[in-house]
C-alpha positions as CSV (number, residue, x, y, z in Angstrom):
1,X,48.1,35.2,-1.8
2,X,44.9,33.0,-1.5
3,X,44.7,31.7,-5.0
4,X,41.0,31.3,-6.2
5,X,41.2,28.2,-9.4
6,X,37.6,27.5,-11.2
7,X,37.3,26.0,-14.4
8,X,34.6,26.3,-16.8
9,X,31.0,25.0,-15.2
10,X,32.9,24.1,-12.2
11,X,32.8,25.0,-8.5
12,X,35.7,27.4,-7.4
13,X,37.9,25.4,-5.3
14,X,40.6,26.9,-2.8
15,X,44.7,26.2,-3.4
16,X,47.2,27.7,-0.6
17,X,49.7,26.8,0.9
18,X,50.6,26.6,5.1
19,X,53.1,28.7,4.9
20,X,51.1,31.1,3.2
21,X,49.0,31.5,5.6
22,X,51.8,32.9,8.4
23,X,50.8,36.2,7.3
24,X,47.2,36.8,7.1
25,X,47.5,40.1,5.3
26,X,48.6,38.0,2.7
27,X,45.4,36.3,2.4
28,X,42.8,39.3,2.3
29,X,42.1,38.7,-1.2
30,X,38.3,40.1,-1.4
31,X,37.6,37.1,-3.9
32,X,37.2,35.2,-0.7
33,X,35.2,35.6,2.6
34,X,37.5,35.0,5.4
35,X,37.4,34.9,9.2
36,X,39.8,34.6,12.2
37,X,38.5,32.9,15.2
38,X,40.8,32.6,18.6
39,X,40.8,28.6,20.0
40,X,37.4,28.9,21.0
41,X,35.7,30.1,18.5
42,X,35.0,33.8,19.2
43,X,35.2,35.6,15.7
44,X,38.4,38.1,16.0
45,X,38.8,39.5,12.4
46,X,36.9,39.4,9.0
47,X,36.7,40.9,5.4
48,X,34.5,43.3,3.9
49,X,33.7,39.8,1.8
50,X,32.1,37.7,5.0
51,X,30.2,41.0,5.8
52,X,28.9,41.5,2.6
53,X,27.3,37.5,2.3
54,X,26.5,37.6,6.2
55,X,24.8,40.7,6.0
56,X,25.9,41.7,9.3
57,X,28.9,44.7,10.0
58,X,32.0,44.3,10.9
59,X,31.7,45.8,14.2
60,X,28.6,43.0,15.2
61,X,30.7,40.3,14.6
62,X,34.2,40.8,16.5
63,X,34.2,39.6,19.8
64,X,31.0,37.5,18.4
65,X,30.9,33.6,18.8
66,X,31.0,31.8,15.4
67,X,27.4,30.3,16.0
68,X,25.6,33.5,15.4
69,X,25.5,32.4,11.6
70,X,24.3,28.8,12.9
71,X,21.9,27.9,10.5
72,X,20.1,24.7,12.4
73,X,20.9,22.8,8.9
74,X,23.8,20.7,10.5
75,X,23.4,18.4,13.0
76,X,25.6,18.5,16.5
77,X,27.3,15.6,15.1
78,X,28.6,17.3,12.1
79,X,30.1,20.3,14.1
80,X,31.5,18.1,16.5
81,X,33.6,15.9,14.2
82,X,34.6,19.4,12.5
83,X,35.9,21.0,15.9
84,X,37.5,17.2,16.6
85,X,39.8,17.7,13.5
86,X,40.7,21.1,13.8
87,X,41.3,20.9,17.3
88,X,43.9,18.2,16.7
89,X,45.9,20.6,14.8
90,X,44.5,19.1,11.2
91,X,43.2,21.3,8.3
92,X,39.0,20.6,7.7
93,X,37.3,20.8,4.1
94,X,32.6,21.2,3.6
95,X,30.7,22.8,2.9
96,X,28.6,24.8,5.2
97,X,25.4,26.5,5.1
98,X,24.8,29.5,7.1
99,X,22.6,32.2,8.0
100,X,22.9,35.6,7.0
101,X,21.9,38.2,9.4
102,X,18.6,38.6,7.5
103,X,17.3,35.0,7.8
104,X,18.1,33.9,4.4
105,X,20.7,30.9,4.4
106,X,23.5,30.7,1.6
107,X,26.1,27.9,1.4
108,X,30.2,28.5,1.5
109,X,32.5,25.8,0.6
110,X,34.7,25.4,3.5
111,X,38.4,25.5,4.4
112,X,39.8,26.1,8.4
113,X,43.5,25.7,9.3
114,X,44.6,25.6,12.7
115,X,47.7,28.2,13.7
116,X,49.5,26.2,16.3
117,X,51.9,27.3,18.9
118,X,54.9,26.2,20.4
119,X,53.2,23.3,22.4
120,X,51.1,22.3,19.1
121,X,47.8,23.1,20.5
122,X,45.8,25.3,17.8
123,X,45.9,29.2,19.3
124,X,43.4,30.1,16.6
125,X,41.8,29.4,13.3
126,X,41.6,30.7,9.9
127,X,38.5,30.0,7.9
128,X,38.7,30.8,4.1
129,X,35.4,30.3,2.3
130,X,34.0,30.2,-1.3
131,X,30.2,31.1,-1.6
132,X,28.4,28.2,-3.4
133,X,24.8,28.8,-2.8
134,X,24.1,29.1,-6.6
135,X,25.2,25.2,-6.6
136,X,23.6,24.6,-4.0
137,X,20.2,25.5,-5.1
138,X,20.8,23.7,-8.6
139,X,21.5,20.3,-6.3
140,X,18.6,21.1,-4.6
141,X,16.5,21.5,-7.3
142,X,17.6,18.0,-8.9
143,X,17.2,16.3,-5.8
144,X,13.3,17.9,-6.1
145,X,12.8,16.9,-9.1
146,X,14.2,13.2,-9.3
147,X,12.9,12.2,-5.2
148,X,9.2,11.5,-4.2
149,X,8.8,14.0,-1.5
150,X,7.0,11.8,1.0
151,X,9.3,9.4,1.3
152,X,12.5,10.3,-0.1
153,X,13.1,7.9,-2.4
154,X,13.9,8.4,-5.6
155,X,11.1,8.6,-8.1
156,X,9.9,7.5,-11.3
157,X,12.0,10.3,-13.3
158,X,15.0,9.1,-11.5
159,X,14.3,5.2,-12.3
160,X,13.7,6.3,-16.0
161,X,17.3,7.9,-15.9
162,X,18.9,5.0,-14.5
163,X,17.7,2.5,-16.7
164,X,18.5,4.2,-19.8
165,X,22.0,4.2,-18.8
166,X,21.8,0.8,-17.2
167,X,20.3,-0.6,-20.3
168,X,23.0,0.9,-22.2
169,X,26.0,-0.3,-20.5
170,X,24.6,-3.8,-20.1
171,X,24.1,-4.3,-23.4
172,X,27.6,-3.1,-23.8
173,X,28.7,-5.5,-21.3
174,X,26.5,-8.2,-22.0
175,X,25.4,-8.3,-18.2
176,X,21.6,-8.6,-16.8
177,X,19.7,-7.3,-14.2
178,X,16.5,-7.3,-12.4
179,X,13.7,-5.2,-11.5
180,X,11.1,-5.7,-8.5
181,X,7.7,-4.4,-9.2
182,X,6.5,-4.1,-5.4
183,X,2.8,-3.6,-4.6
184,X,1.1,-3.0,-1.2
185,X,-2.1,-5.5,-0.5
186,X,-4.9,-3.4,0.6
187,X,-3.3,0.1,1.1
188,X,-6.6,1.7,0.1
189,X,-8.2,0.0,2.9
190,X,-5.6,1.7,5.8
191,X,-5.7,5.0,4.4
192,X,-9.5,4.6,4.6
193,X,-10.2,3.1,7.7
194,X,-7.0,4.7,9.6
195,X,-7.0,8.0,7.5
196,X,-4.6,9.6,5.0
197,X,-2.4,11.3,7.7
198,X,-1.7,7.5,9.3
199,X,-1.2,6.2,5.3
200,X,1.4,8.8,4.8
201,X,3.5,7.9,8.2
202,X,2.6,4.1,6.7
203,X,4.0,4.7,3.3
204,X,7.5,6.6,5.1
205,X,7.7,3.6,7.4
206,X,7.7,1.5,4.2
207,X,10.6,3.3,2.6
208,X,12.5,3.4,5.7
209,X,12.5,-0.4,5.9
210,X,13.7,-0.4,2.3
211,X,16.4,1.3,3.2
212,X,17.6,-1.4,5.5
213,X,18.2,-3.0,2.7
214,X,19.4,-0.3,0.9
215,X,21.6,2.3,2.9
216,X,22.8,4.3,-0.3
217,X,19.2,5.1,-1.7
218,X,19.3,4.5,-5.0
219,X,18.0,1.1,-5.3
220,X,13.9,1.7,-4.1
221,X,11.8,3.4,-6.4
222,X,8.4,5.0,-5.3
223,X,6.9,5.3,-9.0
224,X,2.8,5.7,-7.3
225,X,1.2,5.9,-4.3
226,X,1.8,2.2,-3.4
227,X,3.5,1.3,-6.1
228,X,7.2,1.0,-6.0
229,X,10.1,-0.5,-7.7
230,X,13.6,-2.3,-6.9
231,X,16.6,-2.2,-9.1
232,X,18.9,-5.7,-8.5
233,X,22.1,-5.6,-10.3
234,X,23.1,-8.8,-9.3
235,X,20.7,-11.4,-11.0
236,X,22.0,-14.2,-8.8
237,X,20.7,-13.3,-5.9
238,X,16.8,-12.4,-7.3
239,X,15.1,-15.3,-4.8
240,X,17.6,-14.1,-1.7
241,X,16.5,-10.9,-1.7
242,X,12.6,-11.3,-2.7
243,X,12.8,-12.9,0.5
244,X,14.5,-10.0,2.5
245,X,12.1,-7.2,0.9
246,X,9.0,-9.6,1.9
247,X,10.3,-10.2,5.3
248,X,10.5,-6.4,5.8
249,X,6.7,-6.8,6.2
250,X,6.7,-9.3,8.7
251,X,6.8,-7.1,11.8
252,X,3.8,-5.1,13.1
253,X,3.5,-1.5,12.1
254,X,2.5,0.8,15.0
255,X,1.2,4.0,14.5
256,X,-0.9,6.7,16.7
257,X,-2.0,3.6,19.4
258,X,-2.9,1.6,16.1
259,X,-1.0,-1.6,15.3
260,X,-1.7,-3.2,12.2
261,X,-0.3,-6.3,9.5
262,X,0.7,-5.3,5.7
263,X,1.5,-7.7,3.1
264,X,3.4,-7.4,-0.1
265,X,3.5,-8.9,-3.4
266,X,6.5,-8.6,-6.0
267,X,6.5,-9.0,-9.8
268,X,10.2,-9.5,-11.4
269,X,11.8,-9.2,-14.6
270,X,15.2,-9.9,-16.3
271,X,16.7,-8.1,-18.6
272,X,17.3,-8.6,-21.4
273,X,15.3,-11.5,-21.7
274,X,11.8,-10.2,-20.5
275,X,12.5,-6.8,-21.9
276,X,15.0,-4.6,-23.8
277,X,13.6,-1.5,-23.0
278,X,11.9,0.0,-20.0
279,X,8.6,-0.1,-21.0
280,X,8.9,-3.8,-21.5
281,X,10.5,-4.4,-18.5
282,X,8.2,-2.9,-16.6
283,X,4.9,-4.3,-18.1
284,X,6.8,-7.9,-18.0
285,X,6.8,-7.2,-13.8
286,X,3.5,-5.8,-13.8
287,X,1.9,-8.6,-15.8
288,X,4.3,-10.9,-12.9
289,X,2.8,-8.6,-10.2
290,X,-0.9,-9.5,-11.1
291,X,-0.3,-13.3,-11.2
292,X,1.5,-12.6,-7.1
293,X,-1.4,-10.2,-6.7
294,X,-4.0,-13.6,-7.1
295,X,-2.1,-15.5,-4.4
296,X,-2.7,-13.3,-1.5
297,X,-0.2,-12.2,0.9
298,X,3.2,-12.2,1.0
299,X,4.3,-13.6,-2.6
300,X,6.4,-13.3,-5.5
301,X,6.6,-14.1,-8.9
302,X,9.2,-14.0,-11.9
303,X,7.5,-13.4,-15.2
304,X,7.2,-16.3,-17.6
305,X,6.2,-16.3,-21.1
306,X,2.9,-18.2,-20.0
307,X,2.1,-15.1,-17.9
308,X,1.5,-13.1,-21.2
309,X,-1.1,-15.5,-22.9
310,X,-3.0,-15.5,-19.2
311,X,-3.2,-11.9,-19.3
312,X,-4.8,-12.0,-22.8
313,X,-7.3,-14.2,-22.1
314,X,-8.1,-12.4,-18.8
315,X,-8.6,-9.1,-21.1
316,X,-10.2,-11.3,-23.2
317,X,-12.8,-12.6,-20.2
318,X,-12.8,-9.0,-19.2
319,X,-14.4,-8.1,-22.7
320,X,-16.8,-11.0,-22.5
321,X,-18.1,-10.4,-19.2
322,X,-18.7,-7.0,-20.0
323,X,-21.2,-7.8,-23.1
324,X,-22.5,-10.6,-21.0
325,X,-23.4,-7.8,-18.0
326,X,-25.0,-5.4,-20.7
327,X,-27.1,-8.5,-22.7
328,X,-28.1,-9.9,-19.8
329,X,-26.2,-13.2,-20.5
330,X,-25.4,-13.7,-16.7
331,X,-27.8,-15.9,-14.9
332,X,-28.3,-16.4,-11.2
333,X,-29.3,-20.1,-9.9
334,X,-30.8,-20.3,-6.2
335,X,-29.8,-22.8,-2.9
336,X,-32.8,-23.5,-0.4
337,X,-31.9,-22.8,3.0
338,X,-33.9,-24.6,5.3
339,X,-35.1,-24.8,9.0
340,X,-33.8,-28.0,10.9
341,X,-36.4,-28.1,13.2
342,X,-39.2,-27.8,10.6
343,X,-37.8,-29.2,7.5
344,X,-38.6,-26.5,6.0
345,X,-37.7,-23.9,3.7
346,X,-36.8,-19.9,5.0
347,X,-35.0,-18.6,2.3
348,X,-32.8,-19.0,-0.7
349,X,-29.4,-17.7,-1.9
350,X,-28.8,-16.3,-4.9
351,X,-25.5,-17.4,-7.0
352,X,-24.5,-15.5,-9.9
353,X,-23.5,-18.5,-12.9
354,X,-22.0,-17.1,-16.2
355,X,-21.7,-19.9,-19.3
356,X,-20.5,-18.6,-22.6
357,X,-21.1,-19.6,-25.7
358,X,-17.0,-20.0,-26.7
359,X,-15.6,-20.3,-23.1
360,X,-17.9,-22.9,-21.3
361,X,-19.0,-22.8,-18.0
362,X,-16.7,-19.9,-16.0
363,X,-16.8,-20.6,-12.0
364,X,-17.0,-17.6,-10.1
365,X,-13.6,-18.1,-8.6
366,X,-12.7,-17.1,-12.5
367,X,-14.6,-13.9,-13.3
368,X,-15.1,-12.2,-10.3
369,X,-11.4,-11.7,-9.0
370,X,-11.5,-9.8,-12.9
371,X,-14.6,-8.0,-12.1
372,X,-13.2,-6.3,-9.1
373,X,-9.9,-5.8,-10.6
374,X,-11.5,-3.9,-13.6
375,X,-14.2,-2.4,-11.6
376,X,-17.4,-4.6,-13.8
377,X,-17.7,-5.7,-9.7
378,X,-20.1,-2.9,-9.2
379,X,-22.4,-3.0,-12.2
380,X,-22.7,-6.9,-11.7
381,X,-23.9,-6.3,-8.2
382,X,-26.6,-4.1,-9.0
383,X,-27.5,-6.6,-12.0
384,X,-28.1,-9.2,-9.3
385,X,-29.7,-6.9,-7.0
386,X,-32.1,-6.1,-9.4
387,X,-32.7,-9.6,-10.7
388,X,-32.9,-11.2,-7.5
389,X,-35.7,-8.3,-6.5
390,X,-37.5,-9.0,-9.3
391,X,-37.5,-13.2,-9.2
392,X,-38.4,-12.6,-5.4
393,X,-41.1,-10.2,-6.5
394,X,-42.1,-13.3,-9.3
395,X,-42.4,-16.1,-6.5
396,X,-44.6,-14.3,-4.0
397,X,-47.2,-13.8,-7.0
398,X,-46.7,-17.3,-8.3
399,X,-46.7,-19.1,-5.1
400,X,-47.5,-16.7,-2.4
401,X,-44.1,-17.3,-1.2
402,X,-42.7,-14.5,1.5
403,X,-39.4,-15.6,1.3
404,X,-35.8,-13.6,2.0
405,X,-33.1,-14.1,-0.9
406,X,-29.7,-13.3,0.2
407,X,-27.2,-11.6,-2.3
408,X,-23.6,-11.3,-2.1
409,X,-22.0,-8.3,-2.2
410,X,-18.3,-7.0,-2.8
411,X,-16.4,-4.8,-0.4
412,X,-16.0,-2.4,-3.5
413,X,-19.5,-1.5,-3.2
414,X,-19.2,0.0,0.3
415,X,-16.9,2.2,-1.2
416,X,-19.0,3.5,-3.8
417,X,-20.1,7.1,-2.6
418,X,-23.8,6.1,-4.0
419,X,-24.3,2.6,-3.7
420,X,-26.8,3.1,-1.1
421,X,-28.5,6.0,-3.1
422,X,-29.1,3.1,-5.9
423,X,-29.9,0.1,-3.8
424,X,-32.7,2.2,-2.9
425,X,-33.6,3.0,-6.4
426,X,-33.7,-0.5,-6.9
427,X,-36.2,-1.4,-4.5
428,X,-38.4,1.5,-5.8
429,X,-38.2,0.4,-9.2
430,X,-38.6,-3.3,-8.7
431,X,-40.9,-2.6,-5.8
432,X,-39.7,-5.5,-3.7
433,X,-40.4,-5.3,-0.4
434,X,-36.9,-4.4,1.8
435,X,-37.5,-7.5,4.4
436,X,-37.4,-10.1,1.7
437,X,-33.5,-8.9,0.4
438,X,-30.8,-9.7,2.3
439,X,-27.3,-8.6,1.8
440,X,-24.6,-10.9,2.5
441,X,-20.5,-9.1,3.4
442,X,-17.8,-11.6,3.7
443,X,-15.8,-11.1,6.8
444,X,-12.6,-10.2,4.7
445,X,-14.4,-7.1,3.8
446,X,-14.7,-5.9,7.3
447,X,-11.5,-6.8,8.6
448,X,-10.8,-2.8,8.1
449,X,-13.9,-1.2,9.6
450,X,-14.3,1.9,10.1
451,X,-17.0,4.6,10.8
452,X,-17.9,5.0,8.0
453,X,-18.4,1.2,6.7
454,X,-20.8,0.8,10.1
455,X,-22.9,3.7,9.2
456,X,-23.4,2.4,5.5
457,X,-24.5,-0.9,7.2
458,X,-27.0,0.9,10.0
459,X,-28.8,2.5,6.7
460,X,-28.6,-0.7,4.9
461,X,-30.6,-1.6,8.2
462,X,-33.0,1.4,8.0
463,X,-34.3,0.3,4.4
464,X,-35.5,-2.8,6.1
465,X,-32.8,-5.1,4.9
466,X,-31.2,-8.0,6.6
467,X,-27.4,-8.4,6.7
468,X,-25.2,-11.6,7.2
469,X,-21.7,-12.1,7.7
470,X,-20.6,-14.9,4.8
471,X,-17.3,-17.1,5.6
472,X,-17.3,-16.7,9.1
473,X,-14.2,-18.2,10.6
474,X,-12.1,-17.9,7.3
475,X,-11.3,-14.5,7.6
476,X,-10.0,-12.4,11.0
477,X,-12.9,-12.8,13.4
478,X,-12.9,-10.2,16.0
479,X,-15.3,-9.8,18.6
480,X,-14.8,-6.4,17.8
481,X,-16.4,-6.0,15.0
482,X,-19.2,-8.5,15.5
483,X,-20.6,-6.1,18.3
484,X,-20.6,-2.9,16.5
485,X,-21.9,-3.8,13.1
486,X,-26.0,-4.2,13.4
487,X,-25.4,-7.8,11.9
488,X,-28.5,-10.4,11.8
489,X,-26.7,-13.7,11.1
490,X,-23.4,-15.2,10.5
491,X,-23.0,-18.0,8.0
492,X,-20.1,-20.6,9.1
493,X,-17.9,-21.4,6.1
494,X,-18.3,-25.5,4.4
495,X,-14.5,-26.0,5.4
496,X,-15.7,-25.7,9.3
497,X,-18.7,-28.3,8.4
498,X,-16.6,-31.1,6.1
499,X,-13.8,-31.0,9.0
500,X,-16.0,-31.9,11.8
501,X,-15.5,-36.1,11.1
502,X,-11.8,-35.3,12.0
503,X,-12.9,-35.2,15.5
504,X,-14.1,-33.7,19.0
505,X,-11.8,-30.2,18.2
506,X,-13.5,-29.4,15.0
507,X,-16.9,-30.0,16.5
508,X,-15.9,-27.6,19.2
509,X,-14.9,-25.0,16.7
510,X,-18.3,-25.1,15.1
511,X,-20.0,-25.0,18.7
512,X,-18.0,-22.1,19.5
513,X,-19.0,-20.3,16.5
514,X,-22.7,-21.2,17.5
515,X,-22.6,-20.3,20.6
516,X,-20.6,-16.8,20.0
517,X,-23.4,-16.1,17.3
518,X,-26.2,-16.5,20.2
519,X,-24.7,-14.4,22.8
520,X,-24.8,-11.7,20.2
521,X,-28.4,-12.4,19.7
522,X,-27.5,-13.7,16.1
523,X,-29.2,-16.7,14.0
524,X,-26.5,-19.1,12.3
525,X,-26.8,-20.7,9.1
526,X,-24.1,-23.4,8.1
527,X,-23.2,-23.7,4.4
528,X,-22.5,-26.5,2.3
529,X,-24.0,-29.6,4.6
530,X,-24.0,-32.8,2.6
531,X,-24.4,-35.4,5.0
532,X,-27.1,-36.5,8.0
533,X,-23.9,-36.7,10.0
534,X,-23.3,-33.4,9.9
535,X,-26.7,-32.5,9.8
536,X,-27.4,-34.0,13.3
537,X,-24.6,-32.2,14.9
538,X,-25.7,-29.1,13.9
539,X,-28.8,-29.6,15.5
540,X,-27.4,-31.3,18.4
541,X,-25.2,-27.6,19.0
542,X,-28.8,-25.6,18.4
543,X,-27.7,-24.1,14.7
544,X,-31.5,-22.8,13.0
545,X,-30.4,-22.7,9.5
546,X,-29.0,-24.8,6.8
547,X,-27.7,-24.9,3.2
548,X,-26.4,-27.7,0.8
549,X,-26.0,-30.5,-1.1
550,X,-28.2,-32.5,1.3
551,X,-31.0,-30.9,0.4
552,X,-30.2,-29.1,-2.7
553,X,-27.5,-28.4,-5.0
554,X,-27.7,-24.4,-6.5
555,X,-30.9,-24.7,-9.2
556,X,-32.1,-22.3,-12.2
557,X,-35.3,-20.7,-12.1
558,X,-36.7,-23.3,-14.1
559,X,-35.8,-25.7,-12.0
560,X,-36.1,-24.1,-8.6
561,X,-39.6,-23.9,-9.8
562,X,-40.2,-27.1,-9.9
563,X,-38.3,-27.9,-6.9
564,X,-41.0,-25.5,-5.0
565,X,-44.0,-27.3,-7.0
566,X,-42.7,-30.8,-5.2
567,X,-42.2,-29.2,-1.5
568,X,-45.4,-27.1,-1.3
């Protein structure tokens, strides 16, 4: 008889014997659903077992080929490789899941021996079968719970399981490892400007890649939406395979027509020494992971002890700059720009300047990267918005000045919802009129454009406002772009004017520039001119406006005052 052996919590498993199997009456123990197929498959007997889990009567299925309870769970491969083993005379073990004749799919742990005859070519085929659906479902339900369901990685329950134990037998074992805190530059900005569908087919693409690196699965983490982590058990090779993940990234992604870049940067840490615990570990890469995050691009870092005291005194700054923003500590200095074929003065730009009383002076470079991060970014633009309105307001009375003050803005506040909404609120309150503001976008910000970024910048346009590109040349300059967006004037970054005494190819790159600006029926300004030299070939290559040193270095309002006093 077909003995059925299950131990307590365990899956029944099936133990017979060949000869056992001569008679098949023998084997009709209804503990088991079994089936006898001839050599190609066509179903010849079964038990009232099969019948019962199948759903379908004995009389349907004689004479039936076995695929009528083909599921579609299994690929061609699978059966292929099973009917290559069976029909070379040898006994196959899986499990299979089926469907029953009413749709509903249960799983049978598998066993077919092939009878052979005289020549040793199977004549038919036995197929005893244990149902194991209930296990099934329990697997399935832990694979649920412990994978991210986009991508299939595992998740952030999963990594939490795996350190504990890891932690536990390392400290047994006095071993280390490492983990990879890996964050995607600018995510927000695909699934904005390309759409959440074409983020989701970016994000599987990214775990696919991972698993180039890891075929098993159980190394990549997804613990957020582009936020993942890497487990490396093998210390030694932390730098070699930094490199690998970062090079995943290297190679185009193309989806739906649309090719794009990404970039990645990685914060590590070792246990035991960064950490003893998971939550350690973890903020130890994430505090790593911010100091990458400030290099740009593709970059890693491996947390150091100095990496803790830098994050203190940037939540430190952070607290600072956000009593300076509410007490009106901030200040905002003002650089002339100026006509070159009149001399004179068309306009100013204001520069936000933050000294504090313990700190010092802070540079810009400083502050704002933690503005953004923390999201002050926004409440400091409108401060400026609304001081700059106001001094502009101030002048015109004073001096009967009508001149435009440009103001730099973030890319963040494009994605406010109501930044418009209280730019005009703004101009209400401080009653400035619209032609004397100017808003100033870096390039970098528009790199991802989009619909929606274009139609934010046509209303900007409809208050009256003028807009200007800042940095030209230093981000990705695309023709593009510059021809949708309703742009007035593009400002060409100091590192194109300082590099034009290196020679004839520099000069032509600032021409260019010029030139490209004019056939879009845009004015140029060049910033940070400090020389007559590179005054005069500026206006030998027809540029309007200037900024700089060579005129003016950035003044308070005290003393902007008095430099309009002496050039009335």
């Amino acid at each position: 008889m077909v003995k059925i052996v299950q131990s307590k919590n365990e899956t029944p498993t099936i133990e017979f014997s060949y000869e056992q199997l001569n008679d098949i009456k023998s084997a009709l123990d209804e503990s088991v659903i079994l089936a006898v197929t001839d050599h190609l498959g066509m179903i010849t007997f079964v038990n009232n077992r099969f019948c019962e889990i199948s759903k379908y009567t004995r009389e349907e299925l004689i004479g039936q080929n076995h695929r009528v309870l083909n599921s579609g769970f299994h690929s061609k491969v699978f059966f292929k490789e099973m009917w290559k083993t069976i029909g070379s005379g040898e006994t196959w073990h899986g499990d299979i899941c089926n469907r029953a004749k009413d749709g509903t799919l249960y799983w049978v742990q598998t066993t077919i021996v092939p009878f052979l005859n005289e020549i040793g070519k199977p004549y038919q085929y036995i197929a005893i079968r244990v149902d194991v659906t209930a296990k099934k479902n329990i697997d399935l339900i832990t694979y649920i719970a412990n994978h991210d369901d986009l991508t299939s990685l595992p998740n952030r329950r999963s990594l939490s399981i795996r350190l504990n134990k890891e932690i536990k037998d390392n400290k047994q074992n006095n071993t280390k490892f490492a983990l990879f805190f890996i964050d995607i530059n600018r995510f927000r900005r695909i699934n904005d400007s390309l759409g959440h569908h074409v983020g989701d087919l970016f994000l599987v693409e990214v775990a696919n890649r991972f698993k180039e690196i890891d075929s098993k699965g159980d190394s990549f983490y997804r613990i957020s939406g582009d936020e993942f982590v890497y487990f490396l058990d093998n210390v030694e090779d932390l730098h070699i395979m930094a490199q690998r993940i970062i090079s995943l990234f290297k190679k185009p992604f193309l989806f739906e027509g649309k090719e794009f870049l990404s970039s990645i940067c990685i914060g590590i840490s070792i246990f035991p020494e960064h950490g003893e615990d998971i939550e350690n570990l973890l903020v130890s890469a994430d505090m790593a992971l911010h100091v990458a995050k400030n290099k740009r691009g593709n970059y890693y870092q491996l947390y150091k002890e100095n990496i803790q005291r830098m994050d203190n005194r940037a939540l430190e700054m952070e607290t600072k700059l956000y009593k300076a923003i509410h007490q009106d500590l901030l200040e905002l200095h003002y650089q002339p720009k100026i006509d070159i074929k009149s001399n004179k003065m068309i306009g100013m730009e204001a520069l936000l300047r933050w000294h504090d009383s313990e700190l010092g002076q802070i540079p810009p470079n400083k502050f704002i990267p933690i503005a953004e991060e923390s999201g002050l970014i926004c409440d400091i633009g409108e401060w400026v918005l609304r001081k700059a309105s106001l001094q502009i307001k101030q002048w015109k009375e004073q001096y009967g000045l009508n001149l435009r003050v440009a103001v730099n803005i973030s890319p963040t506040h494009f994605e406010e919802p109501c930044f418009i909404d209280r730019l005009k609120s703004i101009i209400e309150e401080t009653n400035v009129e619209p032609k004397n503001l100017e808003i100033e976008i870096t390039e970098l910000s528009m790199m991802h454009y989009n619909n929606e970024l274009i139609n934010k910048i046509k209303k900007l346009k409809d208050l009256g406002l003028t807009i200007s590109i800042d940095d030209f040349g230093t981000g990705y300059s695309s023709l593009s772009y510059l021809k949708n967006f309703p742009v007035d004037t593009l400002k060409i970054d100091r590192s194109f004017i300082v590099s034009m005494i290196d020679g004839d190819s520099n000069i032509a790159m600032v021409s260019a520039i010029i030139s490209l600006a004019h056939a879009l029926k845009m004015n140029v300004v060049a910033e940070g001119v400090e020389t007559e030299y590179e005054l005069e070939i500026l206006k030998k290559h027809h540029c309007e406006f200037v900024q700089g040193y060579y005129f003016s270095k950035p003044l308070c309002v005290s003393d902007f005052n008095r430099f309009l006093e002496d050039n009335r």
